[in-house]
C-alpha positions in Angstrom: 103.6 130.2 131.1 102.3 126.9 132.3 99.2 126.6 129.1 102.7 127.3 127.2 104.7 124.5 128.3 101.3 122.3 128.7 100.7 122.8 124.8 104.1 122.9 124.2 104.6 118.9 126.1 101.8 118.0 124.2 103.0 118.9 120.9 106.2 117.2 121.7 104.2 114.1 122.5 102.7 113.7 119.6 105.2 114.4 117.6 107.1 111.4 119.4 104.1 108.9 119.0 103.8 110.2 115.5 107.9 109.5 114.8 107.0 105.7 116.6 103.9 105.1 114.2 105.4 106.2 111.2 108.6 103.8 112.2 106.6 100.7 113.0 104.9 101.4 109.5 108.1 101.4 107.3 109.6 98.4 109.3 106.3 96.1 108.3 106.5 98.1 104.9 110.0 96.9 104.5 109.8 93.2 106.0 106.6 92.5 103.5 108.6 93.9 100.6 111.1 91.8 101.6 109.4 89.1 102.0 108.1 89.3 98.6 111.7 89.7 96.6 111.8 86.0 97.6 108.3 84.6 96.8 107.0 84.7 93.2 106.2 87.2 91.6 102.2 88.0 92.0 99.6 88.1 88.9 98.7 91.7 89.8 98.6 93.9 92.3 95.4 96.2 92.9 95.8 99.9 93.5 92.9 101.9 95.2 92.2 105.3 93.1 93.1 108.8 94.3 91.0 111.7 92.5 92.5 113.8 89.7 92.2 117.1 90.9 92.5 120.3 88.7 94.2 118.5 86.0 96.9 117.3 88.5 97.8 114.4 89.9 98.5 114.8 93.7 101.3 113.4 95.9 99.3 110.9 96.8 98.4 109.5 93.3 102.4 109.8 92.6 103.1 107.7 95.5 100.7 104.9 94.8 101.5 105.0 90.7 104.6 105.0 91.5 105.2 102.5 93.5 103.2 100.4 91.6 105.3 100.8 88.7 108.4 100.2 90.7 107.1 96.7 91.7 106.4 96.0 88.1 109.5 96.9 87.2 111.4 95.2 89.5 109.5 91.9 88.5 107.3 91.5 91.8 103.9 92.0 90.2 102.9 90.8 86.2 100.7 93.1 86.2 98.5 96.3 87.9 94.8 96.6 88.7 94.0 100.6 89.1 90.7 100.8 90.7 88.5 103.4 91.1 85.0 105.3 89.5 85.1 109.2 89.0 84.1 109.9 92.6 84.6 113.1 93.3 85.8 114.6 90.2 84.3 114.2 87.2 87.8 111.8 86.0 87.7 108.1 86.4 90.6 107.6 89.1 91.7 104.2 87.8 91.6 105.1 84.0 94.0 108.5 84.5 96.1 106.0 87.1 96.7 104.1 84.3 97.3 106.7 81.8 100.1 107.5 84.2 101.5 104.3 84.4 101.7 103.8 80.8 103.8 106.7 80.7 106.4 105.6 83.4 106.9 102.4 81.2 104.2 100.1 82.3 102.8 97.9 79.1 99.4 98.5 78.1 98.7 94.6 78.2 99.9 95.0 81.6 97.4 97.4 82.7 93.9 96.6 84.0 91.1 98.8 84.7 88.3 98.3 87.6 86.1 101.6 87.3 83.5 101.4 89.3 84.5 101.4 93.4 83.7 104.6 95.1 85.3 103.6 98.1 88.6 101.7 99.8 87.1 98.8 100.3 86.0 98.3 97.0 88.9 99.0 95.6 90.1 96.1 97.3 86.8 93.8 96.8 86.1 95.3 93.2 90.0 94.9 92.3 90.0 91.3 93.8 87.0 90.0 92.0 88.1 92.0 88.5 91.7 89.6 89.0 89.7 86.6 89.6 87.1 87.2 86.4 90.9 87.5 84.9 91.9 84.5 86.4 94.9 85.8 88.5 95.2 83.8 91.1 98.2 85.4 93.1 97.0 88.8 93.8 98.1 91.7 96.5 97.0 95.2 97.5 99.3 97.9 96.7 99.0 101.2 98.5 100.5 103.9 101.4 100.8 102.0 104.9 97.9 103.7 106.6 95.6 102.7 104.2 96.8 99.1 103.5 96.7 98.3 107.0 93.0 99.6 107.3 92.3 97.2 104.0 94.5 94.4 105.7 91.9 94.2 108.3 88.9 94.2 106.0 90.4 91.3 103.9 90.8 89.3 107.3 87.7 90.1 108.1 85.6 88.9 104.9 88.2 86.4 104.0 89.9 87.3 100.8 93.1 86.0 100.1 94.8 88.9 99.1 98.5 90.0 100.3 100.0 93.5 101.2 102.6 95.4 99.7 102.6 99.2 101.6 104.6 101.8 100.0 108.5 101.9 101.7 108.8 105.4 101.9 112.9 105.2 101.6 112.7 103.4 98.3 109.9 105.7 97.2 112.0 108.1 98.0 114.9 107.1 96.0 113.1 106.8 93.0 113.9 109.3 90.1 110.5 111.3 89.3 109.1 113.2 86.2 105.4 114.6 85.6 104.5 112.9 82.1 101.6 114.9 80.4 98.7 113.0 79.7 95.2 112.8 77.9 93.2 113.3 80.8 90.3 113.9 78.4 90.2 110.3 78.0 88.8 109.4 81.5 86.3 112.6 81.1 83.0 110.9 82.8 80.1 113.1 81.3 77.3 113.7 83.3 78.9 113.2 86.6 77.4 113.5 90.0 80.1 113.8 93.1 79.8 111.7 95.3 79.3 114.5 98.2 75.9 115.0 96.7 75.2 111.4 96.8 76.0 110.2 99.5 76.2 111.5 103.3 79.6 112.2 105.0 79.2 109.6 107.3 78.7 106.8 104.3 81.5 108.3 102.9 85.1 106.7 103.9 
């Protein structure tokens, strides 16, 4: 009976700290969208690549295409950067990204690709030096909280002068959703290698 109630206190701990985290994420979500409704708008945002897996894009593409395209649409960012190589499925991450975006109303001039990062950090160095080369000077990083706050750290660190814009989970949220069919055939990689048999886990991030 005690194990029981010692697993059970734990559970109910970390349920709390998980309920604490995942507020202290969507107020700094909120305050930096904020924030930015106010500002003008940015030349792009960059958006790190999720793999397309099985023909489907998962919840965690959705969230991050979609809440790209909401801040185009809502006039925050001109444009998008999708970033990201064909890392673990043979599918360039960035090109089907944009595929998706496309269909949810994004302009194709509006669109950029950057298709060769393997990992987070290159999305966000990758993506940043693809905007300058463009010659976008206002530029931000547009992704889920966790990993944006990871990246935040890492542009500190190296000093790139790129801005944040997490995904707010409520507006997310509020947004009607559809699943548009698209081409994926057109980000086919051929003779690809994944990047498990590449590289170690421990490179890996």
């Amino acid at each position: 009976m005690k194990l029981i109630k010692h697993i059970y206190f734990r559970v109910l701990i970390f349920g709390m700290a998980s309920m604490v985290f995942a507020g202290c994420f969507t107020y700094t979500a909120q305050k930096k969208f904020n924030k930015a409704l106010n500002e003008p708008a940015y030349d792009a945002v960059i958006v790190p690549g999720v793999p397309l897996e099985n023909g489907v894009w998962s919840d965690v593409m959705k969230a991050r295409v979609y809440w790209a395209v909401y801040l185009y649409k809502k006039g925050i960012t001109k444009n998008i950067i999708f970033s990201g190589s064909a890392v673990y499925t043979p599918y360039n991450e960035a090109q089907v990204m944009g595929l998706y975006a496309e269909k949810l109303g994004v302009k194709t001039e509006n669109i950029f690709l950057e298709k060769y990062a393997e990992h987070s950090t290159e999305n966000l160095f990758y993506g940043y030096k693809l905007a300058q080369k463009i010659g976008f000077k206002n530029v931000a990083l547009a992704s889920d909280p966790f990993q944006a706050k990871v990246l935040e750290k890492y542009a500190y660190k190296y000093d790139l002068p790129v801005d944040f814009l997490p995904v707010v989970f409520p507006i997310l949220d509020s947004i009607p959703k559809i699943n548009p069919d698209i081409d994926e055939q057109k980000a086919y990689v051929e003779n690809f290698k994944s990047i498990e048999e590449r590289e170690s886990f421990w490179k890996r991030d």
